[in-house]
C-alpha positions, 0 to 999 in steps of 0.5 A, spaced: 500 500 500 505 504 501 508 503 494 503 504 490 502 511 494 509 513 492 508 511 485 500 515 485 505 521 488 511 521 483 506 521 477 502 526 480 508 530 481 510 529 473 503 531 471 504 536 475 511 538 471 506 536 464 501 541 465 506 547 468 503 551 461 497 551 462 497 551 470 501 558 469 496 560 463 490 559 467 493 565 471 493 570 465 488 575 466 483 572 460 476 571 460 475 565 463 473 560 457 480 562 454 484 560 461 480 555 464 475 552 459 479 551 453 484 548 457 480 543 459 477 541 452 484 541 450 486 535 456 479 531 455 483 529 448 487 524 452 485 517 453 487 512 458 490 513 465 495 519 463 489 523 461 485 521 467 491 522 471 492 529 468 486 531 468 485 529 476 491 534 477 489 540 473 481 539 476 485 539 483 489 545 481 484 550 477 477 548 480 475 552 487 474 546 490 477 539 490 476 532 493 481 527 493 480 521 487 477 525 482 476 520 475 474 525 469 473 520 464 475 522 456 471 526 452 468 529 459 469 537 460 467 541 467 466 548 464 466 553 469 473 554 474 467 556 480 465 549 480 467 544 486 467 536 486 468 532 493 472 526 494 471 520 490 467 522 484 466 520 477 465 523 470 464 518 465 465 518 457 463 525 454 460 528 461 459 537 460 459 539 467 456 546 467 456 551 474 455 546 479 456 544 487 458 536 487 458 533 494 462 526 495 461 519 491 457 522 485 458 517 479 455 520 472 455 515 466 457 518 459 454 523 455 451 526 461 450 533 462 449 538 468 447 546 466 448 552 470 440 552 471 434 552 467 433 558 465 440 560 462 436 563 455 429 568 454 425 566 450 419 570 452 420 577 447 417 575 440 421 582 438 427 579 439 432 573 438 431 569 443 440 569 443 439 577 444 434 576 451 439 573 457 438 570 461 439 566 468 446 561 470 446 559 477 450 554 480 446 547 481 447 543 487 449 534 486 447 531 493 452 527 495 452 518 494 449 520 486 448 516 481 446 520 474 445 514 468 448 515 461 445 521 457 441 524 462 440 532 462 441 535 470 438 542 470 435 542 477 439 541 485 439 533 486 438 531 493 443 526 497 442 519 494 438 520 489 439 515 483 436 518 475 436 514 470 439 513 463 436 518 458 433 522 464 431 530 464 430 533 471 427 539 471 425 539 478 428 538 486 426 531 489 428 529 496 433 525 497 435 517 496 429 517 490 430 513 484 427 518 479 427 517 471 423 520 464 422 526 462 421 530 465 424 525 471 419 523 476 419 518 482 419 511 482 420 509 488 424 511 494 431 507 495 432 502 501 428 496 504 422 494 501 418 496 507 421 503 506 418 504 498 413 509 499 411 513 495 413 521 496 410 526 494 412 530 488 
């Protein structure tokens, strides 16, 4: 165990010299997609261990907040500096992670994505394009012991323990340690002992 601690350590130490470029890069005083975002679509090009290994560092380095045992997943991409990710958290293939709170032990399948809210564009005025009308980014938050299925659109809070199934759109909070799937995403059941599956309200 202390072996392989070591050798975690040196690699991360030689990432750490690896990403040097970047990490001084993300300092300028750019807008934050030239500094952070394009950076990290840059790292998500790297498949295998080396490229979840660098981007674990360059996360831990850049982000507001990170736990330990972060796994970005080729392909995924956590798009804003402000967000923060606890301890031993997974996303998976081609994930977009927007502004977000992420407590500890979330896991997403691939392809799932997490908006900075749902009312990020206006579309109510007819007299302009709806490009033009605003709107409102907000951070999310993702409970801790989450697991998002593959393809899922994330644009409400999601409780602790809460399960959403592949495919799913969640447009509203639910309460915590629910199974939840469709779109938009409803209750199917409570998580836990067969005794405890009672439906809550929605």
């Amino acid at each position: 165990m202390e072996v392989r601690r070591t050798l975690i350590m040196v690699a991360e130490a030689v990432a750490f010299v690896l990403l040097l470029p970047l990490l001084l890069w993300s300092h300028l005083p750019l807008a934050p997609y030239s500094a952070f975002t394009a950076p990290s679509q840059l790292l998500s090009f790297i498949p295998g261990l080396t490229g979840i290994l660098l981007r674990r560092v360059w996360y831990r380095r850049t982000l507001r907040s990170c736990g330990r045992n972060l796994t970005v997943d080729w392909l995924a991409v956590i798009r804003l500096p402000i967000t923060t990710v606890g301890n031993n958290c997974t996303f998976g293939v081609a994930n977009w992670i927007g502004s977000a709170a992420v407590g500890n032990d979330v896991m997403t399948g691939s392809h799932v994505v997490i908006l900075s809210g749902r009312e990020q564009h206006g579309f109510d005025d007819l007299d302009r394009p709806m490009r033009l009308q605003g709107g409102e980014k907000r951070q999310l938050t993702i409970g801790s012991d989450v697991w998002i299925g593959a393809h899922a659109v994330v644009m409400e809070d999601v409780s602790d323990g809460t399960v959403i199934g592949a495919g799913s759109i969640v447009t509203k909070p639910f309460p915590p340690c629910v199974i939840i799937a469709g779109n938009p995403a409803r209750v199917l059941r409570t998580r836990g002992s067969p005794e405890d599956r009672e439906m809550p309200e929605r």
